[in-house]
Structures are given as C-alpha cells and as structure tokens.
matplotlib code that plots the C-alpha trace (Angstrom):
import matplotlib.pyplot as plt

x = [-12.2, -11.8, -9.3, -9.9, -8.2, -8.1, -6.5, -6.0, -5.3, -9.0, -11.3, -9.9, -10.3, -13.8, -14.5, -13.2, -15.2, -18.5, -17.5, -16.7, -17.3, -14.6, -10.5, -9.1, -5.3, -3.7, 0.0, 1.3, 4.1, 5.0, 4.5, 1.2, 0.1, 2.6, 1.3, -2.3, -1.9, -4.0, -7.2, -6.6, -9.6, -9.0, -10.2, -7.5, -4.0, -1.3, 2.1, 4.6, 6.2, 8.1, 5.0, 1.0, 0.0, -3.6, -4.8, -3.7, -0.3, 2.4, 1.2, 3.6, 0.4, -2.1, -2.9, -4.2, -4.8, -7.9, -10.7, -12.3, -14.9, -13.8, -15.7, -12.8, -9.8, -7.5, -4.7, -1.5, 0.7, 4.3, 7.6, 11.3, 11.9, 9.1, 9.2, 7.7, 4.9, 4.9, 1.8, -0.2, 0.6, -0.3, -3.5, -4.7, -3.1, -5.4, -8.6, -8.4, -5.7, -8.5, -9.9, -7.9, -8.5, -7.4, -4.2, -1.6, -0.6, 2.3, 3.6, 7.3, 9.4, 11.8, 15.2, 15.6, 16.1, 14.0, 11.6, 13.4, 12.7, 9.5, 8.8, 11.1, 8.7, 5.8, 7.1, 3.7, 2.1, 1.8, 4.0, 0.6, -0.8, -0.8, 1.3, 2.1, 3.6, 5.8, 8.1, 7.5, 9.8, 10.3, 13.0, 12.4, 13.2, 14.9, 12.0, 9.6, 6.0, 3.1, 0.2, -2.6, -4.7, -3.3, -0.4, 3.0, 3.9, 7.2, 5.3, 1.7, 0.3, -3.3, -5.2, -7.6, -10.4, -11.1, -14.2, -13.6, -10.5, -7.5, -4.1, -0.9, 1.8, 5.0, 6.2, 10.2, 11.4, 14.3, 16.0, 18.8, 21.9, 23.2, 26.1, 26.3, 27.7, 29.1, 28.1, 31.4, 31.4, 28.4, 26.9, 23.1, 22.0, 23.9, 23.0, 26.6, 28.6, 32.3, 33.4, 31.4, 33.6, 36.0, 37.0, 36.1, 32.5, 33.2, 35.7, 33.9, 30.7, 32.7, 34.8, 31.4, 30.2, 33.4, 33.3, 36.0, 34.7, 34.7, 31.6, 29.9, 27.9, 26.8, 25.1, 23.2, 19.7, 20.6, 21.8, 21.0, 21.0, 18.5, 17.6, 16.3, 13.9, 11.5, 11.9, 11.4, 13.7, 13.3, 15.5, 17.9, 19.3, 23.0, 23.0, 26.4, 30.2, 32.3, 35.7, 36.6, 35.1, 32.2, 28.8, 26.1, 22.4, 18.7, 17.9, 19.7, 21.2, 22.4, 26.1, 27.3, 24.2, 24.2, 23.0, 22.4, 23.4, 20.4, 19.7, 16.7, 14.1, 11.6, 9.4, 6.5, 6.1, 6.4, 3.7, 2.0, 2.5, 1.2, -1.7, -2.5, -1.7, -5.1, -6.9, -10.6, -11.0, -11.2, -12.9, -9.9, -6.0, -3.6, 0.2, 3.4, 6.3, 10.3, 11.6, 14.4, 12.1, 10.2, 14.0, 13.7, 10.7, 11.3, 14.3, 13.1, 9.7, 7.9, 5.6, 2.8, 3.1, 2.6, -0.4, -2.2, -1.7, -2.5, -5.8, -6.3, -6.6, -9.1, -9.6, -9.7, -6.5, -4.1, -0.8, 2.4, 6.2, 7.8, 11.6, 11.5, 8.7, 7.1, 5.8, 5.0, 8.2, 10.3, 11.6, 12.9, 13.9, 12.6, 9.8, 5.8, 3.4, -0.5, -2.4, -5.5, -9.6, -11.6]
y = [11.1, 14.3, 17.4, 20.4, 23.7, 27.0, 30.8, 31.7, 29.4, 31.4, 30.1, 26.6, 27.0, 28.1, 25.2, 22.7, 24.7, 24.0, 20.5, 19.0, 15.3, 15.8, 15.4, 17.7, 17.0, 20.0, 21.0, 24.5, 26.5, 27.4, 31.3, 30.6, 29.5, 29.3, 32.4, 31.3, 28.2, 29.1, 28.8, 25.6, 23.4, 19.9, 18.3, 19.6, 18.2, 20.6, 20.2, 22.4, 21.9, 23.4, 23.7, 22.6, 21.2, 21.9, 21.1, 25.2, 24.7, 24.5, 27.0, 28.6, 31.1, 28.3, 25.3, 22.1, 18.4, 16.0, 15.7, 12.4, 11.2, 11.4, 7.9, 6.3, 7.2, 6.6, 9.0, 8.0, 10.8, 9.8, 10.6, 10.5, 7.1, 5.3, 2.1, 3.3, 4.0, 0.7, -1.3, 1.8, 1.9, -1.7, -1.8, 0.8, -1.4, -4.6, -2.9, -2.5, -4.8, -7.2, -4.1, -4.7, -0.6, 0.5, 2.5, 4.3, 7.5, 8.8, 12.3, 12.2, 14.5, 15.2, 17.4, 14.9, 11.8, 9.2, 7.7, 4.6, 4.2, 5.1, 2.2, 0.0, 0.1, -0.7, -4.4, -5.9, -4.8, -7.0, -6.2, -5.8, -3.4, 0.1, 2.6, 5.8, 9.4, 12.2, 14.0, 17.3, 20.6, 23.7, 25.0, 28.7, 28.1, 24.4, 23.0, 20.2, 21.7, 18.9, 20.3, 18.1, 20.6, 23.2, 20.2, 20.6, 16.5, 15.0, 12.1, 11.3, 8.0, 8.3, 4.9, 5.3, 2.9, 3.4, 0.9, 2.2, 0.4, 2.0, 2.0, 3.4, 4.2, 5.4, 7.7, 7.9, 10.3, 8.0, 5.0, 2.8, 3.3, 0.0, 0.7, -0.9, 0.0, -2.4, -0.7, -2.1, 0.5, 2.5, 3.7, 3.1, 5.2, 8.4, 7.4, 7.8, 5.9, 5.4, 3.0, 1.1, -1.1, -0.8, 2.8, 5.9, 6.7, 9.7, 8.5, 6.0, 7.4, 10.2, 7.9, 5.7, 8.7, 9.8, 13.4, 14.7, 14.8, 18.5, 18.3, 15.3, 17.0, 18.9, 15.5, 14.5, 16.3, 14.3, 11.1, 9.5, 6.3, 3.5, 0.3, -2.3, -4.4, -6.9, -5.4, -2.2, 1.2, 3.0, 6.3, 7.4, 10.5, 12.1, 14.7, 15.8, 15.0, 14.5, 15.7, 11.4, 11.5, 9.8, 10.2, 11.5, 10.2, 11.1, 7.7, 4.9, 2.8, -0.8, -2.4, -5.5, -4.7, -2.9, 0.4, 1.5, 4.7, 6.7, 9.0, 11.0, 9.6, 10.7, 12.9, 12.2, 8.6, 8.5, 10.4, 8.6, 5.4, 7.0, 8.2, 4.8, 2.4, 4.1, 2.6, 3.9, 8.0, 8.1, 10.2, 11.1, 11.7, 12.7, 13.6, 13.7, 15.0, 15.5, 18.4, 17.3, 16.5, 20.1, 21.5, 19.7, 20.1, 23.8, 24.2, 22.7, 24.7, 20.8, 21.4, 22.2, 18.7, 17.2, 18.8, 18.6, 14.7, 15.0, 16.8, 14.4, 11.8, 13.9, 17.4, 18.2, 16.6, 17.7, 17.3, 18.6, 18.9, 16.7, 16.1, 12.5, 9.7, 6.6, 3.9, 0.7, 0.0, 2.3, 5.5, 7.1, 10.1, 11.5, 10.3, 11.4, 8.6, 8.9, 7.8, 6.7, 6.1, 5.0]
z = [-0.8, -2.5, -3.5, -1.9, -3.3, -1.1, -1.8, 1.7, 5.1, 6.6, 3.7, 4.8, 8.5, 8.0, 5.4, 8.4, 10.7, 8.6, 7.9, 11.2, 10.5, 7.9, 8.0, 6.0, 5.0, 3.4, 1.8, 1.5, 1.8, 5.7, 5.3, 4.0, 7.5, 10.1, 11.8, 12.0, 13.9, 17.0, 15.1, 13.7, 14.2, 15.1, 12.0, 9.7, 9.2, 7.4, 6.9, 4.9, 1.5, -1.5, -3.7, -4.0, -6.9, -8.7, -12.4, -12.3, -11.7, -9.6, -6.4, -3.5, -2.8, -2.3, -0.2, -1.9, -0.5, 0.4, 2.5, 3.5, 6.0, 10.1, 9.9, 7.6, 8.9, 11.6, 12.5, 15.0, 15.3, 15.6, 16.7, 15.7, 16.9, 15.4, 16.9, 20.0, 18.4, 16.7, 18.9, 18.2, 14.5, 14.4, 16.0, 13.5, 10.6, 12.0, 11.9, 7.5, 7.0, 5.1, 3.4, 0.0, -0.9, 2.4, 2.3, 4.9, 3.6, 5.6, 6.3, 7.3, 8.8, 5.6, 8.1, 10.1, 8.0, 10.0, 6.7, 6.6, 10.5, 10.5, 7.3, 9.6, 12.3, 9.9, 9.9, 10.9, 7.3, 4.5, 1.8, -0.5, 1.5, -0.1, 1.8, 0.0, 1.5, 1.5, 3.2, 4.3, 4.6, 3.2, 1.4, 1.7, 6.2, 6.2, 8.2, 8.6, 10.3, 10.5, 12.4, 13.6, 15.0, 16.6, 17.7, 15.9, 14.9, 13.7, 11.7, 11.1, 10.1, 8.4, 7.8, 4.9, 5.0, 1.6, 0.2, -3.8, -6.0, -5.0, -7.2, -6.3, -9.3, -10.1, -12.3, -13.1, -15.9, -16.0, -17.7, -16.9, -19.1, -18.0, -15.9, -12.5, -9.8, -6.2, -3.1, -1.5, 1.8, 2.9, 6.1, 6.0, 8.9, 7.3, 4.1, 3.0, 0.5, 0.9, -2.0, -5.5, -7.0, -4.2, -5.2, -3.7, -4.4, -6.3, -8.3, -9.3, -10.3, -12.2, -14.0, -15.0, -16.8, -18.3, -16.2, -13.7, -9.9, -9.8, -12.9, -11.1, -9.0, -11.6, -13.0, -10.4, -11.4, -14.8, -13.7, -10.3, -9.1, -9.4, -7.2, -9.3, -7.4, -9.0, -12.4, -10.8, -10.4, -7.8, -7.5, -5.0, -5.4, -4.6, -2.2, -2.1, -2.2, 0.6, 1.7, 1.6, -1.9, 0.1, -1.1, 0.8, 0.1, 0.4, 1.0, 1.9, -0.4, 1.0, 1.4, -1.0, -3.3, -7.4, -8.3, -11.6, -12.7, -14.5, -17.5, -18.7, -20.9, -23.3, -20.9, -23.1, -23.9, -19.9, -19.0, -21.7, -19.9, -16.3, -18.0, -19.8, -16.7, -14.8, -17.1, -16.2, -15.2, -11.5, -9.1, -7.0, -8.0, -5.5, -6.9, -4.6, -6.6, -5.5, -4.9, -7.2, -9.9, -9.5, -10.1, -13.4, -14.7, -13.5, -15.3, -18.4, -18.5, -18.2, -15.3, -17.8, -19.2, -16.1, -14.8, -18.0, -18.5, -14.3, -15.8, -18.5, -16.1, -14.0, -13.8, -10.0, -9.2, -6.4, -4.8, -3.1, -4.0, -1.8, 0.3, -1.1, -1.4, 0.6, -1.4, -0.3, 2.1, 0.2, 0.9, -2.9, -4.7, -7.7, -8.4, -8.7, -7.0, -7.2, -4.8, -7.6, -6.4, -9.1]

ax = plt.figure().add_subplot(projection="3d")
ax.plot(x, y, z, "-o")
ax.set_aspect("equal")
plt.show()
C-alpha cells in the first residue's frame, strides 16, 4: 500500500489509466469530481467528504487516499440493508481471515445512518480482526457519493490482504471528567435518547454540567459522551436536542448501560502518545478524522499540530475528514483512527 496525492480529478484518472493492475481508493470533496464521473476507470474507488488530508494540510481542492495492488484486495459493494449482502461479505472475510495483517476497511454511507447495520451484518468476523472505515458525505450538498467505477455505491467493503504488520489506533482529544450517566430510555435504531438517570435527557446532561438546556448544546463540541469498553473510550457525539428534551445521536448509544460525560484534554501530550504507540516509522499511514473533530481543531487553529506529528510519524501520510468512524465493531464520533503498515 501507498498514499497517493492528486491536484485535479484528470491527473488521477490518467494515473489509474496507466496503472491498471492497481486499485486506487481516493477522498475528496464532491465538486471536485462529481461532474467527471463518465470517465472513471474501473480500478478507482472515490467517495466524497468534508476535507482530504496530506502532510500539506487540510485540502477541499485536492483528492488524497491509497493505492494498493488489484492482486490483494477484495471489494463487495453493498447496500442499505447490509445483511443481504452478508454471505458475500463473508466469503471474502474466509479467504484472509488467517492472514493476522489483513484488514476490512469500510466506506459507509454517512446520510443515511446504516454503519451500525452494516457492522451488524459483519457477525462472522473475529472480534481481532482489524476492521477500520469511515463514513462518507459532504457537508457543502448533504450527500453521501461512493463511486466504484463509474457505479454510484451506498457502502463498499475492501478486504486488504495485507502481508506487512498492520496496527490500527485511536486517537481521542478527550478525558473522562467522571460523571456517569444511566441510559434509562433510548431508541437504538434512531439513535435517540429519551431519559439518563430516569430524567429527561437534556435535563439531565445540562444539569450534570451545571449549564441551563438552552447553553447545552452549545457544549457538545466540548463535552460529548464516552463508552467505556475494556478500559477504552470510545466517543459518541450529541447531535441535537429534541422538542421531548430527547437527545438525538450520531451513533447509537445502548439502553440500561453508563455513559460518561467528556472534557478536552491536553492536545499535546495526546498526540504525543499517538505518535509514541507506532513504535517503529512505517511505510504507510492512513488518517480518518470526524468532521466534528475538524470543527475543533478548525476553530482552535490545531490542524497544524496534527499533520505535523501525522508527518513525524511519516512524511507521505494521507487521509479524509470523516461523518463518524468504524473501528473494529464500532461505529464512534470524534475521533482520528490510523490505519498503520510498517
């Protein structure tokens, strides 16, 4: 595997065209290829999203992404209801499942709400096996476009057969501030919240953090919600408030379980930690970042931290902005994942 960077959606048509026993997976804004779709070769996969990421910057103009030989991967397209593609999705899985390094990187439709289906219908896959994605749309038109080819997709499943170590890790610019709260009444498909503690979610949540509900919302960049799972948080974020004082989701958050409520933490010891847990320099880094993190980092001028501990890592990384994140069998918020290749 390898990152590819291209200025204009031509220069990567014609790179695909010269490199036909390649796949080429790329991330870009909608505008920046939309209207060039009927030359799309059949090697290259591109699906919309807020932002590309290079060891440049944060890019709207540009497309970045991977490449990776024809001869390694696998790719099932997919559709809203997942399940029926389930058999297909698992005879894929069986042919690298024993291949420790192999991974599934995902592209999910990010409107319609359906990454905790597709995962669902993943339930053949050992809970070991790496499985890492995003969820793709475009703020700027509201829509999800995943192109395989010149065919528009709802969901694509890619099966890496990947013989180098692989790694996946997390990155959360957040830390628990230690108050819990009871999902007493939720609605998992909707990924609504009706009651914690047996209150009224907002209520609740605004009277954890000592605000009125009218300045709640307010705190949701700054104070989300975590899922602690074996020792680890994993971030759902609040979407907005209801006229119930219901709270609606981007990921589901389960009945009769505790949620932590979340603060910031020191940016840089963070992405200290990131850059220490890789250990070795690889030869391949690919970033997925949250949309809601790249309003943070935007509003607090920190993107320039990010990329250059991304480029301290290695220089030629790349990546997208995200609608939310799949890692492993969860779908989160939040949060920058690397899919590592040493």
């Amino acid at each position: 595997m390898y990152n590819l960077i291209f200025s204009s959606i031509e220069e990567a048509v014609s790179y695909c065209q010269t490199h036909p026993e390649q796949l080429v997976v790329l991330f870009a804004k909608q505008a920046v290829f939309i209207n060039k779709t009927n030359i799309f070769p059949k090697n290259l996969i591109i699906t919309s999203s807020e932002a590309s990421i290079t060891s440049n910057g944060r890019s709207t103009t540009f497309l970045s992404g991977f490449g990776t030989s024809m001869e390694t991967v696998q790719v099932i397209p997919v559709s809203n209801l997942p399940m029926l593609d389930a058999d297909k999705l698992e005879q894929a899985y069986n042919k690298i499942k024993n291949n420790k390094n192999a991974c599934l990187f995902l592209l999910c439709d990010g409107i319609n709400q359906t990454e905790e289906m597709f995962l669902n219908s993943l339930y053949f896959v050992d809970d070991a096996f790496k499985v890492i994605g995003g969820s793709a749309a475009d703020e700027q038109n509201g829509q999800t476009t995943i192109l395989f080819g010149q065919q528009k997709v709802n969901n694509l499943a890619i099966f890496l057969d990947i013989k180098q170590p692989t790694k996946l890790i997390k990155e959360n610019l957040y830390q628990t501030t230690n108050k819990k709260l009871l999902v007493t009444h939720a609605d998992m498909i909707n990924r609504t919240v009706y009651t914690f503690n047996n209150q009224p979610a907002a209520i609740e949540y605004a009277r954890q953090l000592n605000v009125s509900v009218k300045e709640l919302s307010k705190l949701f960049l700054s104070n989300p919600l975590g899922k602690n799972i074996n020792s680890n948080t994993y971030i759902t974020s609040p979407r907005n408030i209801n006229e119930d004082m219901s709270i609606t989701f981007y990921s589901q958050i389960v009945p009769n379980t505790f949620v932590d409520i979340l603060e910031l933490s020191n940016i840089r010891e963070i992405i200290q930690a990131t850059q220490d847990s890789v250990h070795i320099k690889p030869q391949f880094i690919f970033s997925i970042h949250c949309i809601l993190r790249d309003t943070y980092l935007n509003q607090t001028n920190h993107w320039g931290l990010i990329i250059d501990n991304l480029s301290r890592i290695n220089t030629k990384h790349t990546g997208f902005v995200s609608y939310g994140e799949q890692l492993f069998n969860f779908h989160l918020n939040q949060t920058m994942t690397l899919l590592i290749v040493k």
